[in-house]
C-alpha positions in Angstrom: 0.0 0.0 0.0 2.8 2.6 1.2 5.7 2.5 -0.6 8.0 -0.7 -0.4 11.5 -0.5 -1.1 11.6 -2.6 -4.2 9.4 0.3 -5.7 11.9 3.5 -4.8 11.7 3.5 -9.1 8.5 5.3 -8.9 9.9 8.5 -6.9 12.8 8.8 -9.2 10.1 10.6 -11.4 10.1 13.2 -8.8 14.0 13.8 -8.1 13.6 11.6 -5.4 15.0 8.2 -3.5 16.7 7.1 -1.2 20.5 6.1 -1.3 21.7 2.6 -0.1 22.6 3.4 3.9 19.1 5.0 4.2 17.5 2.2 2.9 19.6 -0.4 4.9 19.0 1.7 8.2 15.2 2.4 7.8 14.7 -1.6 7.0 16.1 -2.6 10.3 14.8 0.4 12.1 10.8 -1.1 10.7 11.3 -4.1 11.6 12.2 -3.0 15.3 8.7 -1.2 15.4 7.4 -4.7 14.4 9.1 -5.9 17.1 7.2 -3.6 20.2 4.0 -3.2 18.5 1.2 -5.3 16.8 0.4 -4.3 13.3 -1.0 -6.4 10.0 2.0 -4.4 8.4 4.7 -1.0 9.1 5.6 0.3 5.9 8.3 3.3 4.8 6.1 6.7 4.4 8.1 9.0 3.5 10.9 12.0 3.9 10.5 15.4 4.9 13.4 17.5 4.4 14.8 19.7 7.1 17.9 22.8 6.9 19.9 20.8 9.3 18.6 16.6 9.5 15.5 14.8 8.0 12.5 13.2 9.3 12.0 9.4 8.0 8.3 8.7 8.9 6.7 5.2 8.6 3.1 4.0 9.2 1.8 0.9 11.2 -1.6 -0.4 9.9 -4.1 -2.7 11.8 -6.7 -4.6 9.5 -8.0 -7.2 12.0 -10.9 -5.9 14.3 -11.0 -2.5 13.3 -14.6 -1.8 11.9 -14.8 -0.5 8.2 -11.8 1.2 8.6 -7.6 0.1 10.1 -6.1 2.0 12.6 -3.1 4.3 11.6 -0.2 5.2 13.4 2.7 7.3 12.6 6.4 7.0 13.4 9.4 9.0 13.1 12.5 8.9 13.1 15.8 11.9 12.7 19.4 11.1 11.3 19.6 8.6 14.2 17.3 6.3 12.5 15.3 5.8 16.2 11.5 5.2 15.5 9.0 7.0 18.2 5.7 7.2 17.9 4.3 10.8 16.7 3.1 12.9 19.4 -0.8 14.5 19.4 -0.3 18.1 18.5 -1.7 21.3 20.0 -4.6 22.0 17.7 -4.7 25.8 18.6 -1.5 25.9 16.4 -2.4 23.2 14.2 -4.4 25.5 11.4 -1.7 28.2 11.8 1.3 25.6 11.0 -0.1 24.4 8.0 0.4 27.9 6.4 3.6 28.2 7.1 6.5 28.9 4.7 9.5 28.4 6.8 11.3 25.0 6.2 11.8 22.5 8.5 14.6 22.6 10.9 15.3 19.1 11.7 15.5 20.1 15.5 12.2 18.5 16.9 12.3 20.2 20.5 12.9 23.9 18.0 9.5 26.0 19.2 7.6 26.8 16.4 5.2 29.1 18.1 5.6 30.5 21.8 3.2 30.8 24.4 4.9 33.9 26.9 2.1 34.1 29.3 2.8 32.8 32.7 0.2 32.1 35.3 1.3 32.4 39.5 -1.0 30.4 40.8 0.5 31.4 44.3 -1.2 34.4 43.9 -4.9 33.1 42.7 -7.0 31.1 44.6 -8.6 29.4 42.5 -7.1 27.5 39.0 -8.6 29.0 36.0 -10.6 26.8 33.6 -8.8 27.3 30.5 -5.0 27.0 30.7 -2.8 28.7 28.4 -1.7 26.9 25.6 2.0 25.5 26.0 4.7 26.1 23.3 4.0 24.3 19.7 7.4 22.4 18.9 8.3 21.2 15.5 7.5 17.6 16.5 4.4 18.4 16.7 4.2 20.3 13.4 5.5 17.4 11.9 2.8 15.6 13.5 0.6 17.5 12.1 1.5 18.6 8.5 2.0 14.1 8.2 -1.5 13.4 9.2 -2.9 16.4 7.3 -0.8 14.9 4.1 -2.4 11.6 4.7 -6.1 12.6 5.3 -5.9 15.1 2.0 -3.6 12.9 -0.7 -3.5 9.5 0.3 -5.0 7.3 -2.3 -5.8 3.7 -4.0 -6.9 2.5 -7.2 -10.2 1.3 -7.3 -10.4 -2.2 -7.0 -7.2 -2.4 -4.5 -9.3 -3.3 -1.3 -12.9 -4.6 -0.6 -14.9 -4.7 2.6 -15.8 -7.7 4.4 -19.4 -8.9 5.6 -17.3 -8.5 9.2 -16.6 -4.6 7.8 -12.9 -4.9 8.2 -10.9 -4.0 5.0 -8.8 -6.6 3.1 -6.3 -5.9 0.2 -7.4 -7.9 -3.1 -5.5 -9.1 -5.5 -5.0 -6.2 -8.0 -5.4 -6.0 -11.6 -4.3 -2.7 -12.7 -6.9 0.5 -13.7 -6.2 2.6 -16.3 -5.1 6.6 -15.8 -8.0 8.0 -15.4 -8.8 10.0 -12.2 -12.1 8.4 -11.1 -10.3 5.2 -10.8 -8.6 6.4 -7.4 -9.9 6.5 -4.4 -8.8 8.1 -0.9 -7.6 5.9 1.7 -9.2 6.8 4.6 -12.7 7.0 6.5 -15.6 8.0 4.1 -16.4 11.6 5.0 -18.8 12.2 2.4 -22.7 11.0 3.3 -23.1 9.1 0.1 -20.1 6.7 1.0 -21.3 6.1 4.7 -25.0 5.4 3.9 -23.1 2.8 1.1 -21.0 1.4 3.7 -24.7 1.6 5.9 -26.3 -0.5 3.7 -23.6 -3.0 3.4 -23.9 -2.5 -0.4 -20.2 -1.3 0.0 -19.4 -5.1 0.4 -20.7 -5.3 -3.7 -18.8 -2.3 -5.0 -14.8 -1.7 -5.6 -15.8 2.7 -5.2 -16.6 2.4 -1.5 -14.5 5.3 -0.1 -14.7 9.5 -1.6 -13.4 9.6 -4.9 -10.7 11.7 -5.8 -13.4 13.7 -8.7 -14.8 14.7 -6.0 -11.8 17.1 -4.2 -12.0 20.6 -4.8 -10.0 22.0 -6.0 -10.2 19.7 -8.6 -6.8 20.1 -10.6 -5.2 19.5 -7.5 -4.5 16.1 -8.9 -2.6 15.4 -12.2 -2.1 11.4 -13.3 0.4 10.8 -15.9 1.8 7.4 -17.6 4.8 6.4 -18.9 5.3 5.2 -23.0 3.8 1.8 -22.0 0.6 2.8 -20.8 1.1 0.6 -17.8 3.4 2.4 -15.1 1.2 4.8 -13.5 1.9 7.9 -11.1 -0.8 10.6 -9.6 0.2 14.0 -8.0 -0.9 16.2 -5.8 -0.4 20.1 -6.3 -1.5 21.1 -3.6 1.4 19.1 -1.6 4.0 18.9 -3.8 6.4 15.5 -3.0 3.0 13.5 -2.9 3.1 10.7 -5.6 1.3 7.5 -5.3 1.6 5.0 -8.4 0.5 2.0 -9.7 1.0 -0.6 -12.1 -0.5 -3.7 -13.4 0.6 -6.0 -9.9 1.2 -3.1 -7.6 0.0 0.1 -6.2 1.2 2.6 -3.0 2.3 5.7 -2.5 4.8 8.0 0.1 5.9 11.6 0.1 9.2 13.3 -0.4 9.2 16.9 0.1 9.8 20.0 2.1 6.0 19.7 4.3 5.1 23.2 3.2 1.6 23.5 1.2 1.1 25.0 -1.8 -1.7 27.5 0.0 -1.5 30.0 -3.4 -2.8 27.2 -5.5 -5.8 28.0 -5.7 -5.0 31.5 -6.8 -2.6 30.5 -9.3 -5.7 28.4 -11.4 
């Protein structure tokens, strides 16, 4: 589903891989997240490029007994190639990182935004009910910017998974689609009401276009699918987040990002 190792060829098309240390390092470093937790499978995500160090992030899915949807989680990992689980993130700050232009560091504990008040409580009686906010760290805005990538671009071609009459998700095996954007699908919870009440139904169980379609994203040429001379080795990008690719040929499919973590936010003036 994410990227494997064997299919670094894809990124090339983007300026992108990894070089053979990396990919040495992050395979052992994987399998030692197998090791401490349960998951149907951990698999590379991507690389977000900081001034000073990278982040190498990878994803643990669980299939088995989670309904209509697997459980996510997100690792990462600096120079050091040490996985931790990524921390929950100060939403107050959250909407405010995502517009911001100012590259990475690759210092997690660097403060991305301050909080300067101070409370004495020696000198209050009683403990306010709203705290300030506490400091908003670049872990946590790569935290954030990760999941916000994977809710907006991650995606599968049609056909790739079905739901079960138990309403857990299982991969299928995969044929191939053709380059067309309605034959890619997001890879997360339905949000849109016409894919629930399917899933509802249980008529999802009958139909490989059970999860939002990416026609349906506005702004729609966010997305831009291209092909190779053979007609078979497919890629799909996403504008909006440049260093999103996910790709797809006749016997395989993922995807996995390789960029900078800054959104394009003037794309939709620049259409």
């Amino acid at each position: 589903m994410n990227i494997s190792f064997n299919d670094l060829k894809f990124v090339h098309q983007i300026g992108q891989t990894l070089n053979l240390e990396e990919r040495m390092r992050l395979q052992l470093a994987i399998l030692k997240i197998q090791e401490h937790y349960v998951f149907d499978e951990v698999l590379f995500w991507g690389r977000v490029e900081g001034v000073e160090k990278d982040y190498y992030i990878a994803l643990g899915i669980q299939y088995k007994g989670q309904y209509e949807f697997p459980l996510k989680k997100f690792f990462w990992s600096s120079n050091n190639y040490h996985f931790a689980e990524l921390p929950k993130y100060n939403e107050e700050f959250a909407q405010r990182a995502e517009t911001l232009r100012e590259p990475f560091t690759g210092q997690h504990e660097h403060i991305v935004f301050r909080t300067d008040e101070e409370i004495n409580f020696e000198d209050s009686l009683e403990i306010p009910a709203q705290l300030p906010a506490k400091n908003f760290s670049e872990l946590e805005r790569l935290s954030y910017i990760v999941q916000s990538i994977e809710f907006q671009c991650a995606s599968i071609p049609i056909g790739s998974y079905r739901l079960t009459p138990t309403h857990e998700l299982i991969k299928t095996k995969f044929k191939g689609v053709t380059a067309e954007l309605k034959n890619y699908q997001h890879f997360r919870q339905p949000i849109r009401k016409d894919k629930q009440d399917l899933i509802a139904r249980d008529e999802a169980l009958y139909r490989p276009d059970f999860l939002d379609s990416l026609v349906d994203d506005t702004p729609y040429n966010q997305w831009s699918v291209q092909t190779d001379s053979t007609k078979r080795n497919i890629t799909i990008r996403n504008l909006i987040w440049p260093g999103y690719l996910g790709y797809n040929n006749d016997y395989t499919f993922g995807y996995a990002y390789f960029g900078d973590g800054i959104k394009n936010s003037d794309f939709e003036f620049l259409l």
